[in-house]
VOPAGU-2260 file (C-alpha; in pm, 1 decimal, decimal comma):
REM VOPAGU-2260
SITE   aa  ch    i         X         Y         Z
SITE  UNK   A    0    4526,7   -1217,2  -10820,1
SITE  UNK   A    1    4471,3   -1561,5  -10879,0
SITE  UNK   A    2    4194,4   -1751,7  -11091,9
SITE  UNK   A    3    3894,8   -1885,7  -10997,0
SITE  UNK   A    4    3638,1   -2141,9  -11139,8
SITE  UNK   A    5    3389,5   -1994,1  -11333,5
SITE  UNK   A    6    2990,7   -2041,5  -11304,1
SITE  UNK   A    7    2822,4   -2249,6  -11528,0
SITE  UNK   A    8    2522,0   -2077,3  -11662,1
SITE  UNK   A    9    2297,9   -2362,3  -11644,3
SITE  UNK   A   10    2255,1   -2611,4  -11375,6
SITE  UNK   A   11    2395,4   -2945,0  -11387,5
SITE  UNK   A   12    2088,4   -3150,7  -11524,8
SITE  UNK   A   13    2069,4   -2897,9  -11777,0
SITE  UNK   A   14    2251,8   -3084,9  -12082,6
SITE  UNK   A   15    2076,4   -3433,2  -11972,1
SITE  UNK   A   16    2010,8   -3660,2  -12180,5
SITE  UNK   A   17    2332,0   -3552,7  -12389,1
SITE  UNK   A   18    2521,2   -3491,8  -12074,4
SITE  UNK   A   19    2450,0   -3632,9  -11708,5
SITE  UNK   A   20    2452,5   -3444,3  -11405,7
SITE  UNK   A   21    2718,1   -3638,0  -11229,8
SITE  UNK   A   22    2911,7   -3598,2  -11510,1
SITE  UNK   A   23    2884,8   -3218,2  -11496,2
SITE  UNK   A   24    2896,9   -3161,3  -11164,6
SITE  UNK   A   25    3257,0   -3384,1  -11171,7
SITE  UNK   A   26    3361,9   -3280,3  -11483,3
SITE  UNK   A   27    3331,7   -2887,3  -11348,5
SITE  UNK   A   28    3378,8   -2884,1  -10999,6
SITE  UNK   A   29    3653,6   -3155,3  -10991,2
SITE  UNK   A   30    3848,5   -3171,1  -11314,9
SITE  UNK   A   31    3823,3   -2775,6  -11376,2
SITE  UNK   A   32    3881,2   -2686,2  -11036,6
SITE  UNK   A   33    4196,0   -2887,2  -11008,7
SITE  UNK   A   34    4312,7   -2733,2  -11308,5
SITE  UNK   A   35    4289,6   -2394,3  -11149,0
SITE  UNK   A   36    4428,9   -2492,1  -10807,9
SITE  UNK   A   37    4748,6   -2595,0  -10943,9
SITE  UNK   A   38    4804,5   -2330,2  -11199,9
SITE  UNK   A   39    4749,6   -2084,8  -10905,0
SITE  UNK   A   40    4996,5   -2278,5  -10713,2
SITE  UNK   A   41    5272,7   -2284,1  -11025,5
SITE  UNK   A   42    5176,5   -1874,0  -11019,0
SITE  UNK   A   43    5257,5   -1817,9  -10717,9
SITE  UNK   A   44    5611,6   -1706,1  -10798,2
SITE  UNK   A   45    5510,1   -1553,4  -11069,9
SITE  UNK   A   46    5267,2   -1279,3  -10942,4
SITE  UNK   A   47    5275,4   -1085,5  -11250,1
SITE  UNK   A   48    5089,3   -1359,9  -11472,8
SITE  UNK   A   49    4836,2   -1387,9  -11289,0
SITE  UNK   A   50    4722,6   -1070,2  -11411,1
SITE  UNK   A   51    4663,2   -1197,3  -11717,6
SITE  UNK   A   52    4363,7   -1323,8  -11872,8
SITE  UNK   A   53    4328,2   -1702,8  -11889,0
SITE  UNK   A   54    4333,6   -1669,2  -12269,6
SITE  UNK   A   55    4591,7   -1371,0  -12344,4
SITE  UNK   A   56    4800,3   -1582,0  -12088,1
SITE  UNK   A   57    4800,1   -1878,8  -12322,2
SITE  UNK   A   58    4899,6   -1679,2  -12660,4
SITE  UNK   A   59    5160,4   -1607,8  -12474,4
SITE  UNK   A   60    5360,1   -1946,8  -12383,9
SITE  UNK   A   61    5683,0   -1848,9  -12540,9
SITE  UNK   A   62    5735,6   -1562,4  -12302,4
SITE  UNK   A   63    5691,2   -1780,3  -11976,2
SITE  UNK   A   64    5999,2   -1888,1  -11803,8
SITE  UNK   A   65    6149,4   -2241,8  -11928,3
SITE  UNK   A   66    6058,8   -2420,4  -11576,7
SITE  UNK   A   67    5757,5   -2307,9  -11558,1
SITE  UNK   A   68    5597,3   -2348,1  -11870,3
SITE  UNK   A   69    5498,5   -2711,4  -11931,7
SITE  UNK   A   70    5274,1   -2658,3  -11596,5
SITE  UNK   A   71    5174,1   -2311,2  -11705,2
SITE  UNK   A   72    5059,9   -2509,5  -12062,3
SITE  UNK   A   73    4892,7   -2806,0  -11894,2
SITE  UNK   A   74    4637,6   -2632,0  -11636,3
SITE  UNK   A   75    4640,5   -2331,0  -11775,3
SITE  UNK   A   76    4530,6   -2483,9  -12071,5
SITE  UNK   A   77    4260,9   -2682,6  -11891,1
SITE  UNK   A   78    4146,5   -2392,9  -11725,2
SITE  UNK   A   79    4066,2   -2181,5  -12056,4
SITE  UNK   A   80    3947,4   -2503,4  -12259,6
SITE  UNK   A   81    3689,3   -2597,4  -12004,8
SITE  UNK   A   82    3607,2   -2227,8  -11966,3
SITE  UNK   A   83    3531,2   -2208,1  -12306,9
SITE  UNK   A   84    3371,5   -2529,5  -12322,0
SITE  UNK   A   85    3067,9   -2429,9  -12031,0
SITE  UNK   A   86    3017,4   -2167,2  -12299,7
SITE  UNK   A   87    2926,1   -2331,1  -12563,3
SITE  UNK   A   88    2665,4   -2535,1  -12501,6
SITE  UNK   A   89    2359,7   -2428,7  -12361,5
SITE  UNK   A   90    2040,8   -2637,4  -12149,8
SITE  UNK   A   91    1857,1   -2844,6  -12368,0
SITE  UNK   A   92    1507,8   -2693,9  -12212,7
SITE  UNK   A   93    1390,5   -2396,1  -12261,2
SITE  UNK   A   94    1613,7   -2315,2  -12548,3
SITE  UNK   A   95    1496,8   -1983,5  -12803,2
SITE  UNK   A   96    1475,1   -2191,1  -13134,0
SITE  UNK   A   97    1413,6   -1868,5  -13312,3
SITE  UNK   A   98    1773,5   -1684,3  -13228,7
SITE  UNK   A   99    1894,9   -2063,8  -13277,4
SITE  UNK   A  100    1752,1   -2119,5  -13628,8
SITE  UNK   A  101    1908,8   -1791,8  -13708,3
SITE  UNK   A  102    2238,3   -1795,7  -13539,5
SITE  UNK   A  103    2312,6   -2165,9  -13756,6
SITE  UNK   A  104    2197,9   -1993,7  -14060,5
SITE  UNK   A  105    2467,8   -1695,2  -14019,6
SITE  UNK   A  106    2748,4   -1960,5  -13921,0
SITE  UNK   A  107    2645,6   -2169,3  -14191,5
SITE  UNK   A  108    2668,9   -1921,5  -14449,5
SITE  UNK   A  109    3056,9   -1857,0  -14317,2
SITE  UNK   A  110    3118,2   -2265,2  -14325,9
SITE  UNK   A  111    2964,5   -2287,9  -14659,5
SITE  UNK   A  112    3255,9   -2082,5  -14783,2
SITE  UNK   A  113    3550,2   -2298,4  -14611,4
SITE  UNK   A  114    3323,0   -2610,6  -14580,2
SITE  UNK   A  115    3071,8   -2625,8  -14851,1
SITE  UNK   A  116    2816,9   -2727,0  -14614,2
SITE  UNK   A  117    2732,9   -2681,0  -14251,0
SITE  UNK   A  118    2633,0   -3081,4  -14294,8
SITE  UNK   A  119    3000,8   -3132,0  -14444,6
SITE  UNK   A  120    3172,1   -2936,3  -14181,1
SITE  UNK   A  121    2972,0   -3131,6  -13914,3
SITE  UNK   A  122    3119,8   -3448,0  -14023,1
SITE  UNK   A  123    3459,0   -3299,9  -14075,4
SITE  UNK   A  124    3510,9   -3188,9  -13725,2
SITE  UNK   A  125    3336,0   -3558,8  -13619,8
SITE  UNK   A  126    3603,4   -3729,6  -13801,8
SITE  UNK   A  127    3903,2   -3488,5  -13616,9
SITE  UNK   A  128    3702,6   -3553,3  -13295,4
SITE  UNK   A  129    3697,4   -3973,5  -13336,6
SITE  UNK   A  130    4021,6   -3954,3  -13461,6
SITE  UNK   A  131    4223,2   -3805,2  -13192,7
SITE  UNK   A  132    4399,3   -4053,6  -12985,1
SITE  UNK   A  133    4411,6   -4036,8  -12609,5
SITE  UNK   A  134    4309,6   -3723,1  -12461,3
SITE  UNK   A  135    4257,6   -3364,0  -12609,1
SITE  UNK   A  136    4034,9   -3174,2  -12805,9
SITE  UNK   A  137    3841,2   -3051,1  -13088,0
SITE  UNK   A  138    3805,3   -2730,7  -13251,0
SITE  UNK   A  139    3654,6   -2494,0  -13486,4
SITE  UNK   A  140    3897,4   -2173,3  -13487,9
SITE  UNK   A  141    3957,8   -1843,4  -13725,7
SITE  UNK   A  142    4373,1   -1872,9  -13796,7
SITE  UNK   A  143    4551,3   -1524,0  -13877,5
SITE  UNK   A  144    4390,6   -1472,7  -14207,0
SITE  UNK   A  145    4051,4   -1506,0  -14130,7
SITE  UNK   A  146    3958,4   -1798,4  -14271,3
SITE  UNK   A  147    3791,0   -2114,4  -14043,2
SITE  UNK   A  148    3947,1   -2405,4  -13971,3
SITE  UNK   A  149    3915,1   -2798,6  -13790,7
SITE  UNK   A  150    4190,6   -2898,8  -13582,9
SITE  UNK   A  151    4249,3   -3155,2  -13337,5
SITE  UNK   A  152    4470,0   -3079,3  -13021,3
SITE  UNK   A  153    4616,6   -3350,3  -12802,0
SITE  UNK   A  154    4597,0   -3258,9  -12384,2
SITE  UNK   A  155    4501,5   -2918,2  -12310,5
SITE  UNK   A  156    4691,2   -2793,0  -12618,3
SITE  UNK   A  157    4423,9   -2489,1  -12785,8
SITE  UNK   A  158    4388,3   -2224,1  -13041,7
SITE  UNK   A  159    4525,8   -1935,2  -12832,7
SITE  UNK   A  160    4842,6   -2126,2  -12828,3
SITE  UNK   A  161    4901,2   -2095,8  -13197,9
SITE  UNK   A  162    4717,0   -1722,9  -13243,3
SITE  UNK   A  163    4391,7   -1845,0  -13344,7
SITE  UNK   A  164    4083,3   -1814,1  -13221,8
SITE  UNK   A  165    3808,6   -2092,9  -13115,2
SITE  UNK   A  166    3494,0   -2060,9  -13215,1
SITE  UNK   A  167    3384,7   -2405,3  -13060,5
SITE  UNK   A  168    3560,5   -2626,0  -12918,0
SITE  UNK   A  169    3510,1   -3013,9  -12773,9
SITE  UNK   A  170    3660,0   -3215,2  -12525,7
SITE  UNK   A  171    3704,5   -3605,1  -12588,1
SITE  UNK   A  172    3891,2   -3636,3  -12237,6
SITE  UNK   A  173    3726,1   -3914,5  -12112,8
SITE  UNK   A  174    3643,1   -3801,1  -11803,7
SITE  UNK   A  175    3380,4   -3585,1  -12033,8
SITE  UNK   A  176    3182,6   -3846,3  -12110,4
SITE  UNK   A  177    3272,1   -4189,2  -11963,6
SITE  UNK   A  178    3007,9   -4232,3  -11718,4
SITE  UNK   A  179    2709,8   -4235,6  -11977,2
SITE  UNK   A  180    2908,2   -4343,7  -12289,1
SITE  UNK   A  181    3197,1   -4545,2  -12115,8
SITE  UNK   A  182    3439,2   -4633,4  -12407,0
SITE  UNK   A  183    3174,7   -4499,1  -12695,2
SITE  UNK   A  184    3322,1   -4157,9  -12809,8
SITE  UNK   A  185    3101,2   -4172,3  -13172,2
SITE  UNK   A  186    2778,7   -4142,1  -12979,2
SITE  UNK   A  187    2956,6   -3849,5  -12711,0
SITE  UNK   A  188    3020,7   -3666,7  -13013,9
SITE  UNK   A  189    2715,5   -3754,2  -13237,6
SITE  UNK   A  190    2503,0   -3648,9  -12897,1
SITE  UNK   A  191    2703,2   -3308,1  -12839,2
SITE  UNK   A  192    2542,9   -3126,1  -13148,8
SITE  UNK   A  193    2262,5   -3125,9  -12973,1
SITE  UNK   A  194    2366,4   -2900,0  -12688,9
SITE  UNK   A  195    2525,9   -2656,6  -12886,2
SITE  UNK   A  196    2527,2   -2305,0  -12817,1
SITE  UNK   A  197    2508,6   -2187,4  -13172,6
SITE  UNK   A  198    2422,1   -1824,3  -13097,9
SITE  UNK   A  199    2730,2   -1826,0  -12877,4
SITE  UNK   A  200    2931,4   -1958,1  -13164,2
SITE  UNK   A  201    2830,7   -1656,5  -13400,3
SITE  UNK   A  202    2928,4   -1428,4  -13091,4
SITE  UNK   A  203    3280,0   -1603,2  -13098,5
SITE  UNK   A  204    3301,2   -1610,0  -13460,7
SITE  UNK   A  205    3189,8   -1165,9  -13481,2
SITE  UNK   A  206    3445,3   -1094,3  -13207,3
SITE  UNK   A  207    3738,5   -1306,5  -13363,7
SITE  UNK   A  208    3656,2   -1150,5  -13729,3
SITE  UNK   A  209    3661,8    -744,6  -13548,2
């Protein structure tokens, strides 16, 4: 077995103007697909964890052999981040504001109780987002307890590496937004919110809380 890119549910112009279509279209068919082509090479002596899922694979780092792991962490991580990431957002057009309205009202009741505010975690995770230096990510996740938290991660470093669960997640890898926002990260990130998925995030948030 060995893993393969996933399919976006949208089409590539479907984030515009937040995200371009060139953009897209490099960020998923080159970035992610690289990622996935050499984890499946570093797998190949390792038939057995390929077996795994993407995610279960990366909860479980420890247990990979020592000269395999770094690479195992690096694209394996890039291959469940960017997985993730496809997720959640959603096209721009088209979108059911109903089930949206609702969905940010259930997740804001939850971030009201670690946040105070879904306006108040909004500029939290902002802040972890602009702050991270060099290359890596942002996330929303539910650690062991239950309870939500921000956290930055540098590379393809995620949640399932620490036992946590994402419930979204950004990447400020420049190759994610360079072409429309060149060195501007504040408006990448200020511009994101908008393609949100937030139903998707309440489905992420139910299924880590079960």
């Amino acid at each position: 077995m060995s893993y393969t890119l996933p399919q976006l549910g949208y089409a590539y112009d479907a984030l515009e103007p937040v995200i371009d279509a060139q953009t897209m279209e490099i960020h998923h068919k080159k970035h992610h697909q690289a990622y996935i082509d050499k984890l499946n090479t570093v797998l190949k002596s390792q038939a057995d964890l390929g077996e795994y899922n993407i995610n279960a694979l990366m909860s479980q780092l420890e247990s990979i052999p020592e000269e395999i792991r770094m690479l195992v962490r690096n694209h394996g991580g890039g291959h469940a981040n960017h997985s993730f990431f496809w997720e959640i957002m959603c096209p721009l057009r088209d979108r059911d504001e109903m089930a949206e309205k609702q969905a940010k009202q259930m997740l804001a009741k939850v971030l009201e109780e670690n946040f105070d505010s879904l306006e108040k975690f909004q500029a939290q995770f902002t802040e972890a987002a602009l702050n991270r230096f060099g290359s890596g990510w942002t996330w929303l996740m539910v650690n062991s307890l239950g309870d939500l938290e921000i956290a930055s991660t540098p590379n393809q470093d995620n949640p399932w590496m620490e036992g946590k669960t994402p419930i979204l997640g950004l990447d400020v890898w420049e190759h994610a937004y360079y072409l429309k926002y060149q060195n501007r990260r504040a408006d990448y990130i200020e511009a994101w919110w908008q393609a949100v998925n937030w139903p998707k995030a309440v489905e992420f948030l139910k299924l880590a809380q079960k």
